[in-house]
N, C-alpha and C positions, 0 to 999 in steps of 0.2 A: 461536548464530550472531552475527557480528559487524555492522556494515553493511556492509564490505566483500566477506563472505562473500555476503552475498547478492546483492548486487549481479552477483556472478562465476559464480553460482547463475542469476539471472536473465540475464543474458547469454548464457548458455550454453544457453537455452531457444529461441534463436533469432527475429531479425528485431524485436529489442527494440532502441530506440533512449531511451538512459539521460540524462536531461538534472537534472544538479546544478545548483541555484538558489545562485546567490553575485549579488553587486557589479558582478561583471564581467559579466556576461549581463544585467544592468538590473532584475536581481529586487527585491521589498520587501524589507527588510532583514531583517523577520520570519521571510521562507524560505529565507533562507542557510542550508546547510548540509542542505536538504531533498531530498531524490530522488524523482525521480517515474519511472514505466514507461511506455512508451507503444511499442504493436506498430505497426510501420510496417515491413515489411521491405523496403520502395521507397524510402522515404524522400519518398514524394510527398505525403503530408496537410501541409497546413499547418498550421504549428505551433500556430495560434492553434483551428486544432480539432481537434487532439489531445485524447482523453477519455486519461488514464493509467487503468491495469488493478491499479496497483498504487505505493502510495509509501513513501517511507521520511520520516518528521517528525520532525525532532531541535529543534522549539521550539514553546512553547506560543503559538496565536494569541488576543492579550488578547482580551476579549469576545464570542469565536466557541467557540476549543476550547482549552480550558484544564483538561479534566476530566482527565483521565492525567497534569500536573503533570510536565511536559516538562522543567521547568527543572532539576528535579535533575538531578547532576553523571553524566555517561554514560548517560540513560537517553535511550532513543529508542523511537520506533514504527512497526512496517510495518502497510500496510494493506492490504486485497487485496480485490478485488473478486470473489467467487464469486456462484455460482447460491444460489436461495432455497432449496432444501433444502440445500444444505451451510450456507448462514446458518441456517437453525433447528435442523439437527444440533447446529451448535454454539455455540447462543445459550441460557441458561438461563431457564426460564420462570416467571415470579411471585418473582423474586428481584429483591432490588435487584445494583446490578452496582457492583463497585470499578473506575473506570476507570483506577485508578492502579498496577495489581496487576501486578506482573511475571511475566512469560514463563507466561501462562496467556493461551487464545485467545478471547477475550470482541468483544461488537458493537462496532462504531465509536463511539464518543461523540456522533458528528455525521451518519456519514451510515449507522447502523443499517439506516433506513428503503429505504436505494436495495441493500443486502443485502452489506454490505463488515462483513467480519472486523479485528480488529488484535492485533495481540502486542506487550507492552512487553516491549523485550530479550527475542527469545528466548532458550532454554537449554534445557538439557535435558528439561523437559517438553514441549517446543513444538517443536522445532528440525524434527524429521521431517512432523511436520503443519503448520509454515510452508511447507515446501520443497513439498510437497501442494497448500497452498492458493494458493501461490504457480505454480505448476501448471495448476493451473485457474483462475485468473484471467488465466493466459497465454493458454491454449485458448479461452476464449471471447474474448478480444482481438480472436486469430488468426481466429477463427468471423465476428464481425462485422464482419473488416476483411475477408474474400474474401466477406464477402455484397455490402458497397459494393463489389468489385470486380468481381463479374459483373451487378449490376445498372444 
């Protein structure tokens, strides 16, 4: 899957609003080129408290996330925020972890802990269980954006 692909993928999931970090929107420079999800199908959350459900990171952030080695040439990463049993289905246990390892679905680098998956490039071992996890990190989006809505 490409970024674009997913992006057209997640779109498609409805009520996702896709916001690209560049220059031009006042972003750090560090997250140009980074995509983030965020379900809003109102478009009434304010930006500034928008949680994303899911991002695309095409650069590594110096002294924060730098484990998956961003910098090499076309590699990126999606991230997706699922439920904790889909995080320990697919988190391997007493293993050390390659965060640098392509198109195999291993924990976040960084935020493991709050139960977010990531894929470097995926490809044909990942691409259907992205579009899955990507899925479900929609639906619970959607789940806790119509709880703030009837409460």
């Amino acid at each position: 899957m490409t970024h674009e692909e997913m992006v057209e993928f997640v779109e498609k999931l409805g009520g996702t609003i896709v916001v690209a970090a560049s220059e031009e929107s006042g972003d750090p420079e560090m997250a140009w080129g980074d995509t983030f999800f965020f379900y809003d199908p109102d478009g009434v959350t304010v930006p500034e408290k928008r949680m994303p459900f899911a991002t695309i990171v095409v650069n590594d952030y110096p002294g924060f996330d730098e484990a998956s080695a961003l910098n090499r040439p076309g590699v990126f990463r999606v991230n997706m925020s699922v439920g904790r049993e889909t995080f320990e289905r697919h988190s391997p246990h007493g293993v050390s972890i390659d965060y640098s390892v392509l198109d195999q679905v291993i924990p976040h680098p960084v935020y493991a802990a709050q139960s977010w998956l990531s894929v470097l490039n995926p490809g044909a071992n990942t691409s259907e269980a992205v579009k899955t996890l990507l899925t479900e990190a929609h639906e619970r989006a959607r789940t806790r954006y119509d709880k703030k809505a009837t409460s």
